[in-house]
Every structure is written in C-alpha cells, then in structure tokens.
C-alpha positions in Angstrom: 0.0 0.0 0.0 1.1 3.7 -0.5 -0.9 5.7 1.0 1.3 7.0 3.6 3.8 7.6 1.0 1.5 9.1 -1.3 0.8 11.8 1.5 3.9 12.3 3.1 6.4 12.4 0.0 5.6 15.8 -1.4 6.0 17.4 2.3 9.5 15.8 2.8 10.2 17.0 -1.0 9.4 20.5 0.2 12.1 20.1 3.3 15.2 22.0 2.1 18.6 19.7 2.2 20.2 21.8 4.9 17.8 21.6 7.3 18.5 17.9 7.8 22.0 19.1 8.5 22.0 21.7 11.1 19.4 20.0 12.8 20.7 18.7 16.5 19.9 14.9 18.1 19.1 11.9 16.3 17.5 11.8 12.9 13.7 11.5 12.5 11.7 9.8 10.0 8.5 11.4 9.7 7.2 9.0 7.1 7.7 6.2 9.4 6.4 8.2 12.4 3.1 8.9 10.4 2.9 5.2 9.2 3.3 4.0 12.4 0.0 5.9 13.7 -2.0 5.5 11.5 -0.9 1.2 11.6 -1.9 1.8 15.5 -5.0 3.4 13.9 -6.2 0.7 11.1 -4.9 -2.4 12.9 -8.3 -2.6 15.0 -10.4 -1.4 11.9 -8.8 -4.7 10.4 -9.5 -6.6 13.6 -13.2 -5.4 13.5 -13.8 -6.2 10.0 -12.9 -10.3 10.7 -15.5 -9.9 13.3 -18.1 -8.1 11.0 -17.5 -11.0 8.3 -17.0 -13.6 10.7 -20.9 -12.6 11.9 -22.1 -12.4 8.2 -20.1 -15.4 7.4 -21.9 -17.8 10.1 -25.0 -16.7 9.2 -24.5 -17.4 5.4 -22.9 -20.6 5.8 -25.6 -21.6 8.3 -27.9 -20.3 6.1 -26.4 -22.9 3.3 -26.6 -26.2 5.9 -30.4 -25.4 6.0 -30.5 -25.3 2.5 -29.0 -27.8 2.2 -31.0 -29.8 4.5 -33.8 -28.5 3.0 -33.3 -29.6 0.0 -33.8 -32.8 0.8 -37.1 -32.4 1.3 -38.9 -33.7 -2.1 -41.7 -30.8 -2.4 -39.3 -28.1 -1.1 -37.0 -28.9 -3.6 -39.9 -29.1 -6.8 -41.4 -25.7 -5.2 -38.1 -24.4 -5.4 -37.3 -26.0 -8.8 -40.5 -24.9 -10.1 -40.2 -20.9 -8.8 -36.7 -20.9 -10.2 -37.7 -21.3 -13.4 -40.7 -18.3 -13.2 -38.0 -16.4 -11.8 -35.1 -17.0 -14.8 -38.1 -16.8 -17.7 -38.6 -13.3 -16.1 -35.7 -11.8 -16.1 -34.6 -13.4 -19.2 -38.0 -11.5 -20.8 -36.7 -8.3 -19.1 -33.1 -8.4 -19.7 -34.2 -8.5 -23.8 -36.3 -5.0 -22.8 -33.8 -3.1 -20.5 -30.5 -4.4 -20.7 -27.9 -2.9 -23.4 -26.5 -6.4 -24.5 -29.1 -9.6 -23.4 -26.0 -11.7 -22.4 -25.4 -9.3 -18.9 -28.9 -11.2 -18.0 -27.3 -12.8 -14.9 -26.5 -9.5 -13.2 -29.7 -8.4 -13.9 -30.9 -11.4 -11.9 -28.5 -10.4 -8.8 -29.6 -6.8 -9.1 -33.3 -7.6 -9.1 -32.8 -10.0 -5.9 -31.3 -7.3 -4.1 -33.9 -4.9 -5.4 -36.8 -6.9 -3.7 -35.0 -8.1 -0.6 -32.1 -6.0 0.7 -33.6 -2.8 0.0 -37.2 -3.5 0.7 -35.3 -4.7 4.7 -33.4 -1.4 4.8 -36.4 0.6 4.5 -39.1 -1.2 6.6 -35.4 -1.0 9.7 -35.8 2.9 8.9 -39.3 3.0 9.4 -39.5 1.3 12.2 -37.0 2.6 13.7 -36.0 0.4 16.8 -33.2 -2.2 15.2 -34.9 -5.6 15.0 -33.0 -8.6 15.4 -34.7 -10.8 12.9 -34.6 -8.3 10.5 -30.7 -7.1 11.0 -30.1 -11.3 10.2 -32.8 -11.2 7.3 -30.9 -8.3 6.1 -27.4 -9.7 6.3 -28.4 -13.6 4.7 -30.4 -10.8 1.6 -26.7 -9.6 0.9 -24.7 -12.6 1.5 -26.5 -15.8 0.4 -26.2 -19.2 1.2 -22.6 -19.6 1.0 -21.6 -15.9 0.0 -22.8 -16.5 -3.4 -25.0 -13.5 -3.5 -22.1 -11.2 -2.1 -19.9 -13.3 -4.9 -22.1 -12.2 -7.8 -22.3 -8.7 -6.4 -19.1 -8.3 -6.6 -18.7 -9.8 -10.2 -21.7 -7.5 -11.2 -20.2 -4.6 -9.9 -16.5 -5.2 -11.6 -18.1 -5.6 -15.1 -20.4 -2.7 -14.7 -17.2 -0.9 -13.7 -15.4 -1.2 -17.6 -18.4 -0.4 -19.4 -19.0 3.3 -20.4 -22.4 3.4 -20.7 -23.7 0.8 -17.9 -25.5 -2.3 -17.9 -29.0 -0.4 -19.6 -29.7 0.3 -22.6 -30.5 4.3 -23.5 -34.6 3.9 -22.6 -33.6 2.8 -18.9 -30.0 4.4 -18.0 -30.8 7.9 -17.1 -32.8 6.8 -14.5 -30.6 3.3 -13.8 -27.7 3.9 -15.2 -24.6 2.5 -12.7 -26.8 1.1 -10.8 -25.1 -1.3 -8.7 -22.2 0.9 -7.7 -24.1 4.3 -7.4 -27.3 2.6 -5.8 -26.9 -1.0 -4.7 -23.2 -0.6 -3.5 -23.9 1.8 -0.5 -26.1 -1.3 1.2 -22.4 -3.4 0.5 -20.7 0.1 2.0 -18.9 0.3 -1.2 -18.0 3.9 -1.5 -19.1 4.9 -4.9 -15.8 5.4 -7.8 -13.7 2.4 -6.2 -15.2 0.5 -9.4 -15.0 3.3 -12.3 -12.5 5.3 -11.6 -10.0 3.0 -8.9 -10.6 -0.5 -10.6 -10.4 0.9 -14.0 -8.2 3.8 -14.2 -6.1 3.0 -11.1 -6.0 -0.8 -11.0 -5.6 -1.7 -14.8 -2.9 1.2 -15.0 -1.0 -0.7 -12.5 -1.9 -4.2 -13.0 -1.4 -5.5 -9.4 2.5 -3.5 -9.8 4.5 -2.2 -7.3 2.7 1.0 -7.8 -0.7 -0.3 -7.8 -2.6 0.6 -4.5 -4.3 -3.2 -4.0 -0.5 -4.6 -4.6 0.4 -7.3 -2.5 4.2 -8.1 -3.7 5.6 -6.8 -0.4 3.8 -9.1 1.5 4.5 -12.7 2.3 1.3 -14.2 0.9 1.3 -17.5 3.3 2.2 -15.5 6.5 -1.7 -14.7 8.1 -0.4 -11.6 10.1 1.1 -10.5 6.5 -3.0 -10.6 5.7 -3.3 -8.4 9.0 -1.1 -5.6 7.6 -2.5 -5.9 4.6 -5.8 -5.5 5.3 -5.1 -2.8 8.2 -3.9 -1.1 5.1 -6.4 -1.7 2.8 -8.9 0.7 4.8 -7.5 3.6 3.2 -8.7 2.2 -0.1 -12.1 1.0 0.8 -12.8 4.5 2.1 -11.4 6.1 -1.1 -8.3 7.8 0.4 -5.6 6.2 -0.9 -6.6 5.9 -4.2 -7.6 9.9 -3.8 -4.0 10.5 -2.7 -2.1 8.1 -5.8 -4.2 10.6 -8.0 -3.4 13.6 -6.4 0.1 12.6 -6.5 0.0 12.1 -10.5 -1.8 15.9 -11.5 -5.2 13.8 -12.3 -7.6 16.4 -11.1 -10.3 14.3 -13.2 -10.2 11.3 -11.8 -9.2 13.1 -8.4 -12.4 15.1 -8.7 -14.6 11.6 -8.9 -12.6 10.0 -6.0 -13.9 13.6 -3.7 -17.3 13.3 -5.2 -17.6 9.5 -4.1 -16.2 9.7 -1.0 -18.2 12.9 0.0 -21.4 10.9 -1.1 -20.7 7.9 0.8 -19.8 10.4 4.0 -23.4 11.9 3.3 -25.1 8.6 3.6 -22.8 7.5 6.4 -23.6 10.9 8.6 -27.2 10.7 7.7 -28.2 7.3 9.2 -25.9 7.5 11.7 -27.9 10.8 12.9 -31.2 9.2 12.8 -30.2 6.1 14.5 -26.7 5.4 15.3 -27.8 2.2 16.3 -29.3 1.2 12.6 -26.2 3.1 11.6 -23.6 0.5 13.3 -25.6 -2.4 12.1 -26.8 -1.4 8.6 -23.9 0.6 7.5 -21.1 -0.3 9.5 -20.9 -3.7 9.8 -21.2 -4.0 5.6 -18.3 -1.5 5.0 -16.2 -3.0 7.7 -17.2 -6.4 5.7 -16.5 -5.4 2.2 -13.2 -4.2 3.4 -12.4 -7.5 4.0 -13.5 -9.2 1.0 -11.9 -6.5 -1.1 -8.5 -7.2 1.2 -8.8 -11.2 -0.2 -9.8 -10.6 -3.5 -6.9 -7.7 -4.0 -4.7 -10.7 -2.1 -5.4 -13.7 -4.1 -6.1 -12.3 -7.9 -2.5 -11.3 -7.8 -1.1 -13.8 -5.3 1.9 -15.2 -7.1 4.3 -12.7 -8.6 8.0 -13.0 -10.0 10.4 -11.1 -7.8 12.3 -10.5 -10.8 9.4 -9.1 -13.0 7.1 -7.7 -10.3 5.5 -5.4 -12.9 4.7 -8.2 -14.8 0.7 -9.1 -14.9 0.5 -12.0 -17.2 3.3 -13.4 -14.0 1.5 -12.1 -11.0 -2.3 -12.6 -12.3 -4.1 -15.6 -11.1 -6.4 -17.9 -13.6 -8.9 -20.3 -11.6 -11.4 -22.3 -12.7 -14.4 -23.9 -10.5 -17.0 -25.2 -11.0 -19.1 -22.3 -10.6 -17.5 -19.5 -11.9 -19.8 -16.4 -12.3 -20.0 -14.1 -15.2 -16.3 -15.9 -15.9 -15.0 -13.9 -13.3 -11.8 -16.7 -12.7 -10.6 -15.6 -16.3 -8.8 -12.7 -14.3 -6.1 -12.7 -16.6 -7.7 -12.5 -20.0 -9.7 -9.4 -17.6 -5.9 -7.5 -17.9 -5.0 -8.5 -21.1 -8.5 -7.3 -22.7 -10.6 -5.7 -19.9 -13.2 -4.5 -22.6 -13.7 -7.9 -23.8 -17.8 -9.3 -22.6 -17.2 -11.7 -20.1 -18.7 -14.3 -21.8 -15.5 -14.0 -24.5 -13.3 -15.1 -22.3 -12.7 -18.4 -22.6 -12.0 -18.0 -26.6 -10.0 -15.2 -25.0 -8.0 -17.8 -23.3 -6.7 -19.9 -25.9 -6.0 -17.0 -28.2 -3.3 -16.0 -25.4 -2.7 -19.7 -24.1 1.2 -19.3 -25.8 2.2 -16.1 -24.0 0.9 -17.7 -21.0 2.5 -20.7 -21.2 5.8 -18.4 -22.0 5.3 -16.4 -19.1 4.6 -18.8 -17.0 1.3 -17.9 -15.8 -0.3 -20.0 -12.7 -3.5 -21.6 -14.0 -5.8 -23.5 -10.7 -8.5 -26.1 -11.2 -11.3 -26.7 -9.2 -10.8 -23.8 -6.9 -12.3 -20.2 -6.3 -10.6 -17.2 -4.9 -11.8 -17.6 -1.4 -10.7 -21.3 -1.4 -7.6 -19.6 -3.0 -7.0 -17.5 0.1 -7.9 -20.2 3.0 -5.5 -22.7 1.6 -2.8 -20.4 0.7 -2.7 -18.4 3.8 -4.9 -19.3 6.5 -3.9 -23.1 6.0 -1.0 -22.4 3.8 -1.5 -26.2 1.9 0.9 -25.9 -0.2 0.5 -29.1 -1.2 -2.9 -28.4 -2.2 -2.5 -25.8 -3.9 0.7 -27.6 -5.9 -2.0 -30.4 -6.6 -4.7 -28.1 -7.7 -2.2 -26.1 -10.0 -2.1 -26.9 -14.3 1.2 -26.5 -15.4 2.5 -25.6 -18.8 4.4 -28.4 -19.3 5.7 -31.8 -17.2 6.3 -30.8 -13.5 6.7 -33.2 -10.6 5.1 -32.5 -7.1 8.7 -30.4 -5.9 8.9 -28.4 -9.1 5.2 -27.3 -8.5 5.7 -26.6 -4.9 9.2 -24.6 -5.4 7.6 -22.4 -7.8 4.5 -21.4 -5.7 6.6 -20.8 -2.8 9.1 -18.5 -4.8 5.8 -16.2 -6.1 4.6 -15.6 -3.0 7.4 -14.7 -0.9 7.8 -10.8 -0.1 9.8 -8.6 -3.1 12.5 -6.9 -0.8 12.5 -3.9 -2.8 8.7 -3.2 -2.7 8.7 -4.6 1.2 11.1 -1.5 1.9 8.9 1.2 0.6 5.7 -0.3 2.0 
C-alpha cells in the first residue's frame, strides 16, 4: 500500500537539504512516524472487520446447511425447482427490454434480488426505527447468500459494470438506472461509490497488481496470516477512497481526483445521515457491511495477484491468477484475460484464453483447477496447503510435485524492494 507515501512524499520533498543538516539529536523519519499511527490506527479497523465477516459469514454458511437440509425435502425442492424457473423466464424477458447487451442477463438477476430483498429490509429497519433482530439477520443472509454466493455475484456484477462506459442499460432505462449497482446497490455493500469506475479501471488496470498499484500485494509474504493483518489494516485507506484519492493527487489527475472527492463525499453523506437518525441502525446497517466489504476487497486484492516473479514484479501476465471452478460467475476466474482485454464481454473469455494460451505458457502464468478465490486465500494463507495448492495447480508443461511446490513458494514470498517502501 502507498498511502502513507502518497501523502507524506511531497511534504519531505518540500524540506530543504540543509535543514536535515543543522538539525541537532538523532534523525527522524516522519514518514515512518506517520505510518506507524495510522498502523496503531487501522490495525483494529482490520481486527473489526474479521469480526463483521466472521458474523455475516456464520450466518451465510448456516444459512447454506439449512439449505441444504432442505433440500432434501422432495416438495421443497420441486417448489423451489418450479419458482426458479418463473423467476429465470422473467428476467430473461426483461433483460431482452432493459439491458444494453441480453447476455449481462445474470447481473440483472443479482440486481433484481437485491432490489426486492435487501432494499425493501433497509427501508421497513428505517421506518421502524428500533433495530430488529430478525430483521438485521434477514438483512445480512439478503446480501450474502447461502454460502456468499449473493455477495460473490455482487461483486462480479459490480467489476463488469465498472469497464463499461455506458452501464448495464440500454439508452430507454439508463438515465434513471444507469450504474446502478455501484451508485445505488453498493452503498447497502458500504462500497464507497468510484472504487469500481474510476480506482478498478483507471487505477487498477494502469497498474496491473505493480509495485505501484494501491491493491498490490508483492511486499507481503502471501502465506504469513499476520502479513494478511497488515494488509488488510492497510487496505482501509482504499475502501474509504483515500488512498486511491492520494495516488491521484500525487499524479496531476484532477479528473479522476475530482470523482474519487465526489464518491467519497457521497458515501460520508449517507454514512452521517443514518448514523444521525439512528446510530444504532447506523452501526448495524452501514457499519458492519463497510467493515465487511473491506475484508473481501482485502482477499480478492490478495489472491487475484497472489503469485508474482520477484524478478518481473511489474509483470501481470506473471503475477495474475487464472482459476477455474465449478461455478464460476459471469467468468470472473478468467482474471487474466480481464488485464489483457478488460473490454472484452465476459462471456469471450474463454475464446479469449486460448487465443493467449502461448504467452501464457511463456510467461509462466499459474493456471488452478477446481478452486475459487476464497478457497484460494484459505489454503494459501490461512492453512498455507501448499500441497494443495501444488496439486490443484495446471502447469504448462511436465512438472513433478517439488517443481510445483518450489515455484508457488518463490511467487509468493515478499519482493524486498517493494517490502522497503511499504
């Protein structure tokens, strides 16, 4: 992360050279004073936001045992079947009315779900007033799912929406929904609005997970957990738009700087004003689901560029991670062929893949079967399998168990260069 060095570079630029010199007692190091607070500072943010997902995490993986369970249950499962099938027809009939391009049809699906559940939860909280437990719970299992998969395509929705210029909608419908999962949607996630169309897009795939890139990870050990820690201590300053604000201001973008003030003062605004009609409904409708995206946003940011070569650190078709599971939403596990063609419709990428398959294989590109991100980032750091991970991997071309194992654990050891700046 630079975000303290964003800030504190220009002032020590402005500090004459001789000032150092007649100054009497031991040197200081403002930089490292000012990192060190503001560590003290987001340390406990990172702390609170495992609890917050810890909380939304039981509940959505309790939330899948019952489904599970209930699934079981013959009629359940044909009523289910049966309302399924309504519910696709629909929105496959309004995705050919609204949407720009018919094939976005399943993040229409996840953004009329959240339309009628999420939303509809928030309001009835607001007008009651009083927070009700059952309702706080309803609310959390509406953005999660059973097993995170509505907070999964959320976030898939949201990244996509992100690289198109003109939205989801087509002309009739965008004036009035244009954006409308990161302008609208996102602030029940507490995702500030910009940290998709302007960070992810003109930040992000600038940097491409580089030493420069805000969301880089190369200066951390990606197996150590207390490497997470820092890491996601750090990667406050991002979900609440300031570092990102500060790499911009550091570059002369007043554009994009602009739209990073903008967001951030709109988010505040929303923040503030539910906080000062209940700060009660404002700790557990607005807190708890920034606190939680900045968590999620920490693993993905961890795990989509997990495996790096210290000699090319700069190098995204080395440091991106390709994964393919079994359900892989809107394609989002083609994260390479993502960098290499962002603008490319997600449902090009696996043609997209075998048009680049030789630069990959001469890059040597880390390819993952049968796994998602978050299984990514529990075997890789919280377990740290290795020899998972070494069993999971495709390679390129004939590699024993060692020669699979040595490379992961060379790509995701700390680059001393960037580790120094961090």
């Amino acid at each position: 992360m630079q975000f303290v060095g964003n800030l504190t570079q220009p002032a020590l630029h402005d500090v004459p050279r001789e000032a150092c010199s007649n100054a009497s007692g031991p040197p200081s190091n403002p930089h490292a004073i000012r990192k060190l607070l503001l560590r003290c500072l987001s340390v406990p943010v990172a702390l609170t936001s495992i609890a917050a997902a810890s909380l939304e995490g039981t509940l959505s993986l309790g939330f899948y045992g019952a489904a599970m369970l209930l699934e079981k249950v013959r009629p359940i499962r044909k009523a289910y079947q049966f309302l399924s099938r309504i519910y696709d027809r629909f929105i496959g009939r309004l995705g050919q009315v609204v949407l720009r391009d018919s094939r976005d049809t399943p993040a229409l699906r996840i953004m009329v779900s959240l339309t009628l559940t999420a939303l509809p939860i928030f309001v009835i909280q607001l007008v009651l007033g009083k927070p009700r437990l059952l309702l706080v719970i309803a609310f959390y299992l509406s953005l999660c799912g059973p097993k995170f998969q509505r907070s999964v395509r959320m976030f898939s929705a949201k990244h996509l929406e992100a690289h198109r210029p003109q939205g989801y909608f087509s002309d009739s419908y965008d004036r009035v929904f244009g954006r409308y999962v990161e302008f609208f949607l996102g602030y029940l996630y507490g995702d500030l609005p910009e940290l998709g169309r302007t960070v992810h897009v003109r930040l992000h795939h600038k940097e491409n997970g580089g030493p420069d890139d805000n969301a880089s990870t190369i200066g951390y050990d990606r197996t150590n957990p207390l490497h997470f820690l820092w890491y996601l201590s750090d990667n406050i300053w991002t979900t609440l738009g300031l570092a990102p604000y500060a790499y911009f201001r550091a570059r002369c973008d007043v554009k994009n700087q602009r739209r990073m003030l903008w967001g951030m003062t709109r988010y505040i605004g929303y923040f503030g004003a539910v906080f000062l009609y209940d700060w009660r409904i404002g700790i557990l409708y607005v807190l708890v689901p920034l606190l939680f995206m900045n968590f999620i946003m920490a693993i993905t940011s961890w795990v989509q560029h997990a495996f790096c070569d210290p000699e090319h650190p700069e190098d995204y078709f080395v440091n991106t991670v390709t994964v393919f599971d079994e359900v892989n939403f809107m394609n989002e596990g083609y994260h390479l062929c993502h960098h290499h063609r962002s603008a490319l419709h997600w449902t090009e990428m696996p043609a997209h893949l075998e048009r680049i398959r030789h630069k990959m294989r001469e890059s040597g590109s880390l390819v993952f079967r049968d796994l998602d991100f978050m299984q990514l980032f529990i075997e890789l750091t919280l377990l740290r399998r290795m020899d998972v991970l070494a069993e999971k991997l495709v390679p390129w071309e004939p590699m024993n168990h060692e020669q699979r194992l040595a490379i992961l654990l060379k790509r995701t050891k700390p680059v001393r260069s960037v580790a120094a700046m961090q």
